[in-house]
C-alpha positions in Angstrom: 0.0 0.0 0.0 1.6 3.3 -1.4 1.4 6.0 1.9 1.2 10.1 0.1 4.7 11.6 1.1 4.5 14.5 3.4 5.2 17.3 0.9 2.1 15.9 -1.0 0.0 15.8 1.8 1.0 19.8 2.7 0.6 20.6 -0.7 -3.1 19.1 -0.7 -3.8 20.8 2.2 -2.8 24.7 1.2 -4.5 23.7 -2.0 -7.8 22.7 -0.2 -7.3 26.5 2.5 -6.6 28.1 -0.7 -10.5 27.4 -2.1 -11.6 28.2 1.1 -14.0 31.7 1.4 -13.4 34.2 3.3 -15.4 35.0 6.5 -18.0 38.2 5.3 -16.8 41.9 7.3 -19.3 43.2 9.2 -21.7 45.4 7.6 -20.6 48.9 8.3 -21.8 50.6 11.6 -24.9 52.8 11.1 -24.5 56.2 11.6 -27.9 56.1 13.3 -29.5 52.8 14.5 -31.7 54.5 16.7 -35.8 54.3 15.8 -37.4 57.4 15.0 -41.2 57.0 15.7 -43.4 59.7 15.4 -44.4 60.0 19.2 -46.7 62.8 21.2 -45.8 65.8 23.0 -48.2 67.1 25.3 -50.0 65.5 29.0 -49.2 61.6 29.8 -51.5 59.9 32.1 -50.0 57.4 34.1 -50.8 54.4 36.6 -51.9 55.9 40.6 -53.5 59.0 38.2 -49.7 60.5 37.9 -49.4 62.9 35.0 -45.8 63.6 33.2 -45.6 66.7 30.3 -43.3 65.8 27.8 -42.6 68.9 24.7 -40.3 67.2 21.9 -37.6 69.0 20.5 -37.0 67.7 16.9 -34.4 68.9 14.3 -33.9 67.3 10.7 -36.5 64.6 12.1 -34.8 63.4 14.8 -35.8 63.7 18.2 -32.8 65.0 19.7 -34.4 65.6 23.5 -37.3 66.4 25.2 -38.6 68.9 27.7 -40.3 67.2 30.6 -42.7 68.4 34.0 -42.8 65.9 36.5 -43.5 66.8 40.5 -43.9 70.5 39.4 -40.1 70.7 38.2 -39.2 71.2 34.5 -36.0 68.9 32.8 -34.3 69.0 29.6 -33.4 65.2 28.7 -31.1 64.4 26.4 -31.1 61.7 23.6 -29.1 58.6 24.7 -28.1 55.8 22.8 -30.4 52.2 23.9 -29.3 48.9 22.4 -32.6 48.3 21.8 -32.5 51.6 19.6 -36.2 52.9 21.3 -36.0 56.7 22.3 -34.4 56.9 25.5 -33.6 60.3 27.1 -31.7 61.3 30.2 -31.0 64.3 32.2 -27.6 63.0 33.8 -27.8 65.8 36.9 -31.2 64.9 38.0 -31.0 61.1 36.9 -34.6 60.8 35.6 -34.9 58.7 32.1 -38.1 59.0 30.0 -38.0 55.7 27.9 -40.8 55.9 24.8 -42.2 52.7 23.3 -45.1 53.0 20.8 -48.0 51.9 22.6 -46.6 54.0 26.5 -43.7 55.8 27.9 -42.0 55.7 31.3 -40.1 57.6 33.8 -37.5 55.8 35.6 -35.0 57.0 38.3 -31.9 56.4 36.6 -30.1 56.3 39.6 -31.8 52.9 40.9 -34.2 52.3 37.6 -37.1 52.1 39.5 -40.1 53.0 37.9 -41.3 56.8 38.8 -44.1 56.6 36.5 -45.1 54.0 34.4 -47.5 53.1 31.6 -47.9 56.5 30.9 -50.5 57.4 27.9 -50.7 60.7 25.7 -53.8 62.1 26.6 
């Protein structure tokens, strides 16, 4: 029985990597994988009859932050980067986050991420 030399066998095997396809690059990072949905400014109710005013601040169609009354105090929340790329907004000195889904919104104490006031609804 005839045994393939070594040299064959190495030559076989860059042959075989050679045909081999590359792994695909990532696609390119987005400049802006954040959703954009067309959400309400004006009065949220909320659960335990809380109410939270939320005025949107948007520029080229993106809703950069948002002015918010909770507890008789005024905030200017930022936009923030979420993973799950819903509008999330944050005023870093006060620590309140207002997180927007489509169907509510809430306010969370950032600090702790407890809820402050949840399933809030435009009115």
């Amino acid at each position: 029985m005839n045994h393939p030399s070594l040299p064959a066998l190495l030559a076989l095997t860059l042959a075989l990597a050679a045909c081999e396809t590359p792994p695909k690059a990532p696609p390119p990072a987005q400049k802006n994988a954040q959703l954009e949905l067309k959400l309400a400014s004006g009065t949220y109710r909320c659960e335990q009859g809380l109410r939270v005013q939320v005025g949107r601040e948007v520029r080229d169609g993106v809703n950069t932050r948002i002015n918010l009354v909770w507890n008789g105090n005024s905030y200017r929340l930022e936009r923030d980067f979420s993973y799950s790329g819903l509008p999330r907004f944050e005023d870093t000195s006060s620590g309140l986050v207002w997180i927007d889904l489509p169907w509510k919104g809430m306010l969370l104490d950032g600090k702790t991420s407890k809820p402050l006031a949840n399933e809030c609804r435009a009115a």
